[in-house]
C-alpha positions as CSV (number, residue, x, y, z in Angstrom):
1,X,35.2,212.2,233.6
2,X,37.8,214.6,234.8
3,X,36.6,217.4,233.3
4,X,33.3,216.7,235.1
5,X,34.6,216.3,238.2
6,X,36.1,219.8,237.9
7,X,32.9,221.5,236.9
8,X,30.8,220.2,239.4
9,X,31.4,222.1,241.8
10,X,30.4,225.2,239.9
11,X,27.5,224.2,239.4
12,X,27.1,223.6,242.7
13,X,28.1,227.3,243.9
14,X,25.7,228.5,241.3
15,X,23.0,226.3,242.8
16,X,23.2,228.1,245.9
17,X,23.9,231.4,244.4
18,X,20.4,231.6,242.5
19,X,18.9,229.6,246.2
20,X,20.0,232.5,248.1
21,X,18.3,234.7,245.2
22,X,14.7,232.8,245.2
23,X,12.0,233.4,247.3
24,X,10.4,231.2,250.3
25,X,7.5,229.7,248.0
26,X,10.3,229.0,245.3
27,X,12.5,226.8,247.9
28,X,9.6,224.8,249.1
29,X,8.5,221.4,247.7
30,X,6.1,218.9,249.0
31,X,3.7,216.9,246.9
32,X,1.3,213.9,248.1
33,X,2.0,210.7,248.3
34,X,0.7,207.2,249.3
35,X,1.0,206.7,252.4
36,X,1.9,203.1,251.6
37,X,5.2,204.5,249.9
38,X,8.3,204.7,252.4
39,X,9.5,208.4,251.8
40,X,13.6,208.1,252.1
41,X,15.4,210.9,253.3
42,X,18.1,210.8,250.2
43,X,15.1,210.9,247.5
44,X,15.0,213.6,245.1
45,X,11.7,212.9,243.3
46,X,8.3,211.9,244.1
47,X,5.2,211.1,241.9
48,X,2.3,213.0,242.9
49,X,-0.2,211.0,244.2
50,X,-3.1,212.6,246.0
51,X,-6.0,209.8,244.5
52,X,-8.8,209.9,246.6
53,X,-8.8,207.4,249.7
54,X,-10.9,204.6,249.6
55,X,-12.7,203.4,252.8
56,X,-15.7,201.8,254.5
57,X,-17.2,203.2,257.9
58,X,-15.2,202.7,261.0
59,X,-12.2,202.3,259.0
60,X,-9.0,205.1,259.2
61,X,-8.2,207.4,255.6
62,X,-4.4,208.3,256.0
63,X,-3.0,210.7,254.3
64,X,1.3,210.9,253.5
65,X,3.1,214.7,252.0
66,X,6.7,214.9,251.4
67,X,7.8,218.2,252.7
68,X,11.7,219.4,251.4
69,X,13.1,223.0,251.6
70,X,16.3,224.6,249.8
71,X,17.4,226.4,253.2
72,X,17.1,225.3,256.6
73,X,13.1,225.2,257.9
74,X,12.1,226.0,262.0
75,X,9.0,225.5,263.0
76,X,7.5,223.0,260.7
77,X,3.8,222.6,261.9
78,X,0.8,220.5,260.5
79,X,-2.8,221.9,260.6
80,X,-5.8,219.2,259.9
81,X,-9.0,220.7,259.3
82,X,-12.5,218.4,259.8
83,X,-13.2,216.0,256.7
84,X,-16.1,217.4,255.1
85,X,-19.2,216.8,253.3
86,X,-22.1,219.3,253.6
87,X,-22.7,219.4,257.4
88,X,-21.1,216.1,257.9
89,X,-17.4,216.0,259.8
90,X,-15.1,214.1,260.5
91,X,-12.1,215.5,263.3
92,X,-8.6,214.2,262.2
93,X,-7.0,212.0,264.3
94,X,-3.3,211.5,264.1
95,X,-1.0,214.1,262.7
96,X,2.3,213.3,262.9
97,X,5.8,213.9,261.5
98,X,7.6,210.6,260.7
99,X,10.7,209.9,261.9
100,X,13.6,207.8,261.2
101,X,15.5,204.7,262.3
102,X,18.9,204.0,261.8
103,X,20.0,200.5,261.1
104,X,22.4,198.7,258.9
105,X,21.3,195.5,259.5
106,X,19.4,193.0,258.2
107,X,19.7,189.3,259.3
108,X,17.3,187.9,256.4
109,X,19.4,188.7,253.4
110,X,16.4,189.9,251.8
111,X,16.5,193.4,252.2
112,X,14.2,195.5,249.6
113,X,15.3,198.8,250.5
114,X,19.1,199.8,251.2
115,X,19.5,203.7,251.5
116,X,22.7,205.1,251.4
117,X,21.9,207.2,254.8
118,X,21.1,203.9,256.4
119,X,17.4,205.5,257.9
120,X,14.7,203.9,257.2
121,X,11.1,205.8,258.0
122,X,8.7,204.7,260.6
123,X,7.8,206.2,264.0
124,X,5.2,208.7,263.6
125,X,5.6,211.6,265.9
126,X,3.2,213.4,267.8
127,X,4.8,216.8,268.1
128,X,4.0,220.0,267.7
129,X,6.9,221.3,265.5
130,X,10.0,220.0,263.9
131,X,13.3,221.7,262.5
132,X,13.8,220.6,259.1
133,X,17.2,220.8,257.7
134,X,17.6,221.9,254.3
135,X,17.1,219.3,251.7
136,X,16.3,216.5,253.5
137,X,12.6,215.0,252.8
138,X,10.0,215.0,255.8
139,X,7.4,213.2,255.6
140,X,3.9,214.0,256.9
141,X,1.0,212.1,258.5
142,X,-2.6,212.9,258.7
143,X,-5.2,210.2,259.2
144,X,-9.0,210.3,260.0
145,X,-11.4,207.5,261.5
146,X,-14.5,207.5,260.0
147,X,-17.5,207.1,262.7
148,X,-19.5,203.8,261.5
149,X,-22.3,205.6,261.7
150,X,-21.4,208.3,259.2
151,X,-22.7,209.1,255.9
152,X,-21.6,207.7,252.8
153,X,-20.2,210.1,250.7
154,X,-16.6,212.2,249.1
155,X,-15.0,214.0,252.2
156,X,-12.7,216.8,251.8
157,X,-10.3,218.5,254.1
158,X,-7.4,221.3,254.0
159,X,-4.0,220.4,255.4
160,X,-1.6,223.3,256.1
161,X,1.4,222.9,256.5
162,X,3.7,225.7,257.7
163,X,7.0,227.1,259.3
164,X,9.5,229.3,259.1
165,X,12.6,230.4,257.0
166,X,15.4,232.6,257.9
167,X,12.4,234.7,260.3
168,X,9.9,234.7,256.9
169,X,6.9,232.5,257.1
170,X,5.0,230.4,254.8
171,X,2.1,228.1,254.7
172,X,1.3,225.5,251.9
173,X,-2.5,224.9,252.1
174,X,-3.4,220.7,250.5
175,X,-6.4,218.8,249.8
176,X,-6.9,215.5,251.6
177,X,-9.6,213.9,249.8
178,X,-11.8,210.5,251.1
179,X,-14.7,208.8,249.7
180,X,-16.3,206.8,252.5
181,X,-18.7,203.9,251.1
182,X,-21.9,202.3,252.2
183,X,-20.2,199.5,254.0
184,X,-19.8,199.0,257.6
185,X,-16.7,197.5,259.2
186,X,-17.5,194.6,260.9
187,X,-16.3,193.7,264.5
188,X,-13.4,192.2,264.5
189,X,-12.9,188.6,263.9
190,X,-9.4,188.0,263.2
191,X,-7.4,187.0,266.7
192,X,-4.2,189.4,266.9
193,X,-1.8,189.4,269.4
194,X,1.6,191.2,269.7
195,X,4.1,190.2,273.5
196,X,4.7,193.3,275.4
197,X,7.5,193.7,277.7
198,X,7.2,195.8,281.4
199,X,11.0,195.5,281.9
200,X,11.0,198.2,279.0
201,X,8.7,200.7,280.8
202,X,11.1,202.8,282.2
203,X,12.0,203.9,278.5
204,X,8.7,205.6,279.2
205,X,9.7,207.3,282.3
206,X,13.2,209.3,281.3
207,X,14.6,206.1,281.9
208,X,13.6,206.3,285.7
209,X,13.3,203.3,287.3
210,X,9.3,202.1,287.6
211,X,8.4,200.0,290.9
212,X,6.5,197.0,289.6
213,X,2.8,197.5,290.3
214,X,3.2,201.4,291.3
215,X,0.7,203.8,290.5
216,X,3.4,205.0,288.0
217,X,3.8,201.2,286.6
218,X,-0.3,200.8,286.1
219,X,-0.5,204.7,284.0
220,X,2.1,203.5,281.3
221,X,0.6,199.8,280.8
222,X,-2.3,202.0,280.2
223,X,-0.6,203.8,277.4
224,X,0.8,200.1,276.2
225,X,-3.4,199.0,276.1
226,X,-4.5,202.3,274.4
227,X,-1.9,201.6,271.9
228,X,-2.7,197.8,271.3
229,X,-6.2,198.5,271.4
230,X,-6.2,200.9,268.6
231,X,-4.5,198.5,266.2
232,X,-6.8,195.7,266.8
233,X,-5.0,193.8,269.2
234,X,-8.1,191.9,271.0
235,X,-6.0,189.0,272.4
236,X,-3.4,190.5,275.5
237,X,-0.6,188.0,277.5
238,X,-0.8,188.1,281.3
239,X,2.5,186.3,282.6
240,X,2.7,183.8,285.1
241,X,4.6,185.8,287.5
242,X,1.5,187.6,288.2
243,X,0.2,185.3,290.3
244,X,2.8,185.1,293.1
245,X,2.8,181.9,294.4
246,X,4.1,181.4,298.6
247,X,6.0,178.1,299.4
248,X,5.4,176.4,302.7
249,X,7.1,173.6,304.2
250,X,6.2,170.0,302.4
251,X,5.7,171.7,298.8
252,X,2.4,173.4,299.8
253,X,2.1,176.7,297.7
254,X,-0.5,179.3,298.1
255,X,-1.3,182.0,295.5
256,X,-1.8,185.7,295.3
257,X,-3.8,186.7,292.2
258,X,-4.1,190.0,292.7
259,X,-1.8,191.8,290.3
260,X,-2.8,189.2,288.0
261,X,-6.5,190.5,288.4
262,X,-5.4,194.1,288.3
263,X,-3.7,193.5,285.0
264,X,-6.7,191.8,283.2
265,X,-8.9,193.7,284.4
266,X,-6.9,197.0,283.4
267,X,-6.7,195.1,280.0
268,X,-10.5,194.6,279.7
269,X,-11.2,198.4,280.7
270,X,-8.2,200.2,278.5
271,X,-7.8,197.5,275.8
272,X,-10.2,195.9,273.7
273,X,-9.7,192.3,275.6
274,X,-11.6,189.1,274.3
275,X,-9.3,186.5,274.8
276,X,-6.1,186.0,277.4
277,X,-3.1,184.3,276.6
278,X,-0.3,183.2,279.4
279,X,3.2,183.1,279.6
280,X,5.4,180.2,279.3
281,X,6.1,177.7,282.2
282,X,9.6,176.0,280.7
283,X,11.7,176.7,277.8
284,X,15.2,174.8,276.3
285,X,16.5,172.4,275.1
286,X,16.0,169.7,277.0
287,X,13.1,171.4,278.3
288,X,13.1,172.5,281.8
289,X,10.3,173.9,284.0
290,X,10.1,177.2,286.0
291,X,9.2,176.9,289.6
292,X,9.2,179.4,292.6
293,X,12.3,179.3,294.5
294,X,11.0,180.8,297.4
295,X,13.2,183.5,297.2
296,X,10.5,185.7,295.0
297,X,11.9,184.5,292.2
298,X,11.9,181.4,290.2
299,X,14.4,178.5,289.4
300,X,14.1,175.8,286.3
301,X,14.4,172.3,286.8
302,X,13.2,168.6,285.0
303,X,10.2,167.2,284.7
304,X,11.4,164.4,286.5
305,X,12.3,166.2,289.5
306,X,8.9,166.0,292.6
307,X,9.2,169.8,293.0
308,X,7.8,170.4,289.2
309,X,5.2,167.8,289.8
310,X,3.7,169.2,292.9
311,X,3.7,172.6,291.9
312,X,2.2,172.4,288.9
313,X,-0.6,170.1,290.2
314,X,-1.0,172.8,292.5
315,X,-0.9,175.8,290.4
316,X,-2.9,174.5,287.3
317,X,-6.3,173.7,289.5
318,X,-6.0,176.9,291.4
319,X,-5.3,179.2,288.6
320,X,-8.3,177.5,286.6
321,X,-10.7,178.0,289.4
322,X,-9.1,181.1,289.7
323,X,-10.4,182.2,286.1
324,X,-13.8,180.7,287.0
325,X,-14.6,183.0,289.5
326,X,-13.4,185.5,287.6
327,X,-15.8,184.5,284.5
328,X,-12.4,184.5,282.5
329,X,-12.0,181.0,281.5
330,X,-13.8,180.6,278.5
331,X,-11.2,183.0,276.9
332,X,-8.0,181.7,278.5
333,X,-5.0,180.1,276.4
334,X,-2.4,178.5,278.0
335,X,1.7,178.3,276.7
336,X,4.1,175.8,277.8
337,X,6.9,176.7,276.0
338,X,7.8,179.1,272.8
339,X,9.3,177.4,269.8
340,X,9.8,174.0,271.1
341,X,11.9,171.1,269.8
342,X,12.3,169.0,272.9
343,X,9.1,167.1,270.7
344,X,9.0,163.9,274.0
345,X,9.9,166.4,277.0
346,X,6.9,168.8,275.5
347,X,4.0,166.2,275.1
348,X,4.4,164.5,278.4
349,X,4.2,168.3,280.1
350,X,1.3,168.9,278.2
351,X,-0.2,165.5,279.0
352,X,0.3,166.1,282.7
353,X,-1.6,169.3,282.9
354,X,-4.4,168.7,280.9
355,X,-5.0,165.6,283.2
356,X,-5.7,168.1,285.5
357,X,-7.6,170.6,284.0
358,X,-9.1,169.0,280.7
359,X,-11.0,172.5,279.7
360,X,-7.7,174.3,279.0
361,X,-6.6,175.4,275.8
362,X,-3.1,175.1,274.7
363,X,-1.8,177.7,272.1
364,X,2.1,177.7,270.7
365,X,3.9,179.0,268.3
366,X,6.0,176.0,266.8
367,X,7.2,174.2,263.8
368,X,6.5,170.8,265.3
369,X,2.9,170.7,263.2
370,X,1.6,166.3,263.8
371,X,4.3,166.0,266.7
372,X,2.4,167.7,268.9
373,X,-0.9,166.7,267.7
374,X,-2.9,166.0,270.8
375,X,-0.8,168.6,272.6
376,X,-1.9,171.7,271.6
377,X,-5.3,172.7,270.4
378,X,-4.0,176.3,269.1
379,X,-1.0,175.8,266.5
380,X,0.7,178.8,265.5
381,X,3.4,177.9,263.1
382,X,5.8,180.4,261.1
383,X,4.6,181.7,257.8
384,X,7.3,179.7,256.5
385,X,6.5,176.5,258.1
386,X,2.6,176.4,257.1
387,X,2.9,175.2,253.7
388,X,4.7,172.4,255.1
389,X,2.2,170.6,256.9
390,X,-1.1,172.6,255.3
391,X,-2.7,169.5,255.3
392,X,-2.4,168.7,258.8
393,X,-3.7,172.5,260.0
394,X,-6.7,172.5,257.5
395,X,-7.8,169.1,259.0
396,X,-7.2,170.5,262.6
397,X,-8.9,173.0,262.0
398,X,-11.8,170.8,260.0
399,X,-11.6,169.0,263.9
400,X,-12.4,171.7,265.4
401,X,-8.9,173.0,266.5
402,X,-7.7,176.5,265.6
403,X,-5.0,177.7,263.5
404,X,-3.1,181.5,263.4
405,X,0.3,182.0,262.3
406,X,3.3,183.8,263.2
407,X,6.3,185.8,261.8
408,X,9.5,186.7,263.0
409,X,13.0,186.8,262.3
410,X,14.1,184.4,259.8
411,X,11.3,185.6,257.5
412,X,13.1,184.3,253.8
413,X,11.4,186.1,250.8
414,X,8.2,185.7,253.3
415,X,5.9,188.7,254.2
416,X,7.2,190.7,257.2
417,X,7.2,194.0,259.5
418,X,10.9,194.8,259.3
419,X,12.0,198.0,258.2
420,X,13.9,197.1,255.1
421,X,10.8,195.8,253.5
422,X,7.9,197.2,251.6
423,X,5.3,198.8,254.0
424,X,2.7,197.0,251.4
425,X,3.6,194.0,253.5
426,X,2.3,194.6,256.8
427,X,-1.0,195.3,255.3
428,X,-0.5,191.7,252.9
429,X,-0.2,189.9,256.2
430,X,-3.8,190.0,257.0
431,X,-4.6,189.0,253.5
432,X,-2.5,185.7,253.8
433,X,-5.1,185.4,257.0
434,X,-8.1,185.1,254.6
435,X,-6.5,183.9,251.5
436,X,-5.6,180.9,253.8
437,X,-8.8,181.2,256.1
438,X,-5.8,181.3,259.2
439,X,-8.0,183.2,262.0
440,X,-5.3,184.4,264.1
441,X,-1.5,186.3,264.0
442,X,1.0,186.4,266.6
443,X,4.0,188.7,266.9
444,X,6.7,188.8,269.8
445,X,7.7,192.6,269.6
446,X,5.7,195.0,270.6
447,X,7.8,197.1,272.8
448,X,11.3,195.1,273.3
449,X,13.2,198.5,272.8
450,X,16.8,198.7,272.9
451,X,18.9,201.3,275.4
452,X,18.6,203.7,271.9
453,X,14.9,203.3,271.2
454,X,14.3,206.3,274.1
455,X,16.0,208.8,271.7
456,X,13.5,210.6,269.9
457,X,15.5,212.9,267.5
458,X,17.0,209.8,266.0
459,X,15.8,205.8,267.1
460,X,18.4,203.3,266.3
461,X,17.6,200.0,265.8
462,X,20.8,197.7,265.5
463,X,20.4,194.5,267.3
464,X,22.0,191.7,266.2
465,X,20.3,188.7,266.6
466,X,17.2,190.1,265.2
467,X,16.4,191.9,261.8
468,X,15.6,195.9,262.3
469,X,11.7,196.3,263.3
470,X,11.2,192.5,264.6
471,X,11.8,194.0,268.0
472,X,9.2,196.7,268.3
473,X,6.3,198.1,266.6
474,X,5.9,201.1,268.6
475,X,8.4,204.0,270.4
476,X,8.5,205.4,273.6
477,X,8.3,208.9,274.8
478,X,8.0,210.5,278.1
479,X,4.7,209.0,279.6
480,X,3.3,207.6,276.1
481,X,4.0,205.7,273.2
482,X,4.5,206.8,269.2
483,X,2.8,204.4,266.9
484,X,4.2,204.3,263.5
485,X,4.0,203.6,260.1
486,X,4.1,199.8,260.2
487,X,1.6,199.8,262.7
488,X,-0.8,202.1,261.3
489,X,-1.1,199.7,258.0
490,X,-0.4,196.2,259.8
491,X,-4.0,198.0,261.4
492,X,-5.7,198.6,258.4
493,X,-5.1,195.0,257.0
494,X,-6.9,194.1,259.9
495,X,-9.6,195.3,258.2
496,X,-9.4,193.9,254.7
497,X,-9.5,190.7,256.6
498,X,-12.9,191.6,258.1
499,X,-14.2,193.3,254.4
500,X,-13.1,190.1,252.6
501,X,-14.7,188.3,255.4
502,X,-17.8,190.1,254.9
503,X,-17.6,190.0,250.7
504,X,-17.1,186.0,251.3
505,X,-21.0,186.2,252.6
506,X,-22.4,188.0,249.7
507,X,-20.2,187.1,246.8
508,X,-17.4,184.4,247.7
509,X,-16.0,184.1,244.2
510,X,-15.1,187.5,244.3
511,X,-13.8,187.4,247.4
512,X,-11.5,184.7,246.8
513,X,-10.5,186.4,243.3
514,X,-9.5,189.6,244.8
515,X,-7.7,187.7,248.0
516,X,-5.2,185.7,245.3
517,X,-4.8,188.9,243.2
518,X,-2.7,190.0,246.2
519,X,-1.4,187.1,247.8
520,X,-0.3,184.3,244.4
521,X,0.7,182.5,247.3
522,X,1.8,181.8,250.5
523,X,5.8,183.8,249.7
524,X,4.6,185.4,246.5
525,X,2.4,189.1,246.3
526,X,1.3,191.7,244.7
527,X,2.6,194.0,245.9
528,X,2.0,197.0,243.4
529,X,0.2,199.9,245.1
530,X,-1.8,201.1,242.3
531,X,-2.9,197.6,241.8
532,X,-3.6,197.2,246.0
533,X,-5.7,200.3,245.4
534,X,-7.9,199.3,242.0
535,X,-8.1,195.8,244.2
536,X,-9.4,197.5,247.4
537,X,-12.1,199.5,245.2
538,X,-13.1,196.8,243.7
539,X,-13.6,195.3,247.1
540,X,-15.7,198.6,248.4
541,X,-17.8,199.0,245.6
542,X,-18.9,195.1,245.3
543,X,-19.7,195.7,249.2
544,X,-21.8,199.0,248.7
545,X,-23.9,196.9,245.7
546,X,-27.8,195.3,246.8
């Protein structure tokens, strides 16, 4: 061992003896990859995987290359020519270089990756160039949508990927490859909604403050609604505070409803809105209620206490006629209070307000299952709690109720979006939607971005009361938002979920055979990517048969 020790070094000097020596094209590496593999920057070896993509109209073919260089690289650019096949095209879309987060925690215990460098890949970067130091991996991202109405058929495209070293150019020309089926995407079925957070908006401004309601404040909840809407988000929270409520002597409020308006309607014209979902009005343990202080801001207090009691029976009525007017209440969903356990305090609020308006629809995310019974008509328990009380959601739903789930940070050995874990799981979440016929998913974090999420050259992610990635799906940049590479497949299992839906139609025993080759069970996948990819085939091609 000593005498290895010694030598090592040689080697090394040797190493960058004969480097110095080679030329550009010998220095380069990059090979394809799947783009549901997490490229680490510490790797040394990649299998080369450039299998052709597999995907029905209306759905997105991504393409991942690993990019590594002996010397130092300036300059690194991606190139995406049109997906071809005789005069069809198809433009790419995103091209991107991923970045990296750096986090050493992980509140589960159940971490899946652990690299030594502590970075974990994930934002993907729309930028023009990027300085590569020498041997460090960087990944690459191209994606195309395919147009619903395009025709079936094997696409091809060249990717160039070029730069600079020491002043000498190169280019590396690859082959992105898609074959696009005879299978329509259906419209979306599946409700999905992720919590976004407008404290965080001046992470899009240079950390500039942004006046609430501001010209300024509208153009980056824009960005926010472009973003969601791309990744199927079709269900968008409008908070409470919206609709500012005036006190007047003897507990009479009036309400303003206008930057609530401006919000939905913003949602319905940027975002692809088809349901609304509130905020919360009390939260605790014992529950308390928030009311307006009069102040502009709001205070909590008992149910018990008259001030509660006369503004809700205020506020309820006028928001719901509110909504009528508006033609919005069909799609409205009403929460009282995230993750409950005051099980007595919760009921009785519940019981109050539906007394006065008995249309509304109660959604929560809770583990209280039967406890809240005739409380809420919308129960979103954690994807750990479900199996617990399965029998009760599948005969609420049989009732006519509605059932989604929800994830977040005390996950277990359970499928989640945190950065530690495989990126096959975001797309396996949307599978546990069909394999359990659970029509809906909820996440907190969209955008709840920490002080170092506004750093683009390196995001750090190292809360501690959450596990890296529970927090946000999405980073910030000056004026716009990066998706990333949780995002992009959490998106595409979207739409497994709605080509499993549409299989169920024509062939259900297939359907349900290829749903539990993936998800065993509610904690236990498959979550092999050559065997995702054989499964998804198999899915594509039983779709393009009479």
């Amino acid at each position: 061992m000593n005498v290895l020790k010694s030598i090592l070094p040689v080697f090394v000097l040797l190493a960058i003896a004969g480097c110095n020596r080679m030329k550009v094209d010998d220095a380069l590496y990059c090979v394809q990859i799947d783009p549901l593999e997490k490229a680490f920057k510490e790797e040394l070896y990649f299998a080369e995987n450039n299998d052709t993509a597999a995907v029905a109209k209306g759905e997105t073919a991504s393409f991942q290359w690993v990019f590594r260089s002996v010397y130092p690289v300036k300059n690194l650019k991606i190139e995406a020519g049109d997906l071809t096949n005789g005069d069809q095209r198809i433009a790419a879309g995103l091209k991107a270089f991923v970045g990296y987060v750096k986090s050493g925690y992980d509140l589960t215990g159940k971490k899946f990756y652990n690299p030594v460098s502590a970075l974990y890949p994930d934002p993907l970067l729309e930028i023009e160039t990027v300085d590569v130091s020498s041997m460090s991996n960087q990944p690459v991202w191209v994606s195309y949508t395919v147009p619903r109405d395009a025709s079936g058929g094997v696409y091809s495209a060249e990717v160039v990927i070029s730069g600079e070293i020491n002043g000498e150019k190169f280019s590396l020309k690859k082959q992105a490859t898609a074959k696009v089926y005879d299978v329509v995407l259906p419209e979306q079925t599946l409700w999905v909604t992720n919590m976004y957070w407008t404290d965080f908006l001046p992470k899009m401004n240079r950390d500039q403050p942004v006046i609430p309601y501001s010209d300024r404040y509208w153009e980056l909840l824009k960005e926010l609604a472009h973003s969601m809407r791309d990744h199927g988000q079709n269900v968008y929270p409008v908070m409470f505070e919206l609709s500012r409520a005036t006190l007047s002597p003897g507990l009479q409020y009036t309400f303003d409803f206008e930057n609530f308006d401006k919000t939905v309607e913003l949602f319905i014209r940027e975002g692809d809105l088809k349901r609304l979902e509130s905020g919360y009005f009390g939260g605790g343990n014992p529950l308390l209620w928030y009311v307006p202080d009069g102040n502009g801001g709001s205070k909590t207090l008992p149910f018990t206490n008259d001030t509660v009691r006369a503004y809700y029976s205020q506020y309820i009525p006028a928001l719901f006629r509110h909504l009528e007017s508006k033609g919005w209440d069909k799609g409205f969903m009403l929460h009282i209070a995230d993750e409950p356990s005051d099980t007595k305090a919760y009921n009785e609020f519940a019981s109050f307000i539906k007394k006065l308006e008995p249309n509304l629809k109660v959604i929560e995310a809770t583990i209280l299952g039967q406890k809240l019974e005739n409380s809420v008509d919308i129960h979103v328990p954690i994807i750990w709690y479900y199996q617990t009380e399965e029998a009760f959601y599948k005969a609420h739903q049989q009732a006519g109720g509605e059932v989604w789930y929800y994830i977040s940070c005390d996950a277990r050995h359970y499928a989640n979006r945190f950065l530690e874990r495989e990126l096959i799981q975001c797309r396996i979440l949307h599978w546990i939607n069909y394999r359990y016929d659970i029509t809906g998913y909820l996440h907190w974090g969209l955008n709840y971005w920490k002080d170092e999420a506004g750093d683009r050259s390196l995001y750090v992610d190292d809360t501690d009361w959450v596990p890296a990635g529970d927090s946000w799906i999405i980073y910030p940049d000056y004026g716009k938002v990066y998706t990333s590479i949780r995002y992009e497949v959490t998106r595409d299992g979207i739409a497994d979920y709605e080509l499993l839906r549409l299989l169920e139609k024509k062939d259900a025993k297939k359907a349900e055979e290829l749903a539990k080759a993936i998800v065993k069970n509610m904690d236990r996948y498959n979550t092999n990517i050559a065997s995702f990819r054989a499964k998804r085939i198999q899915l594509l091609e039983r779709l393009a048969q009479p």
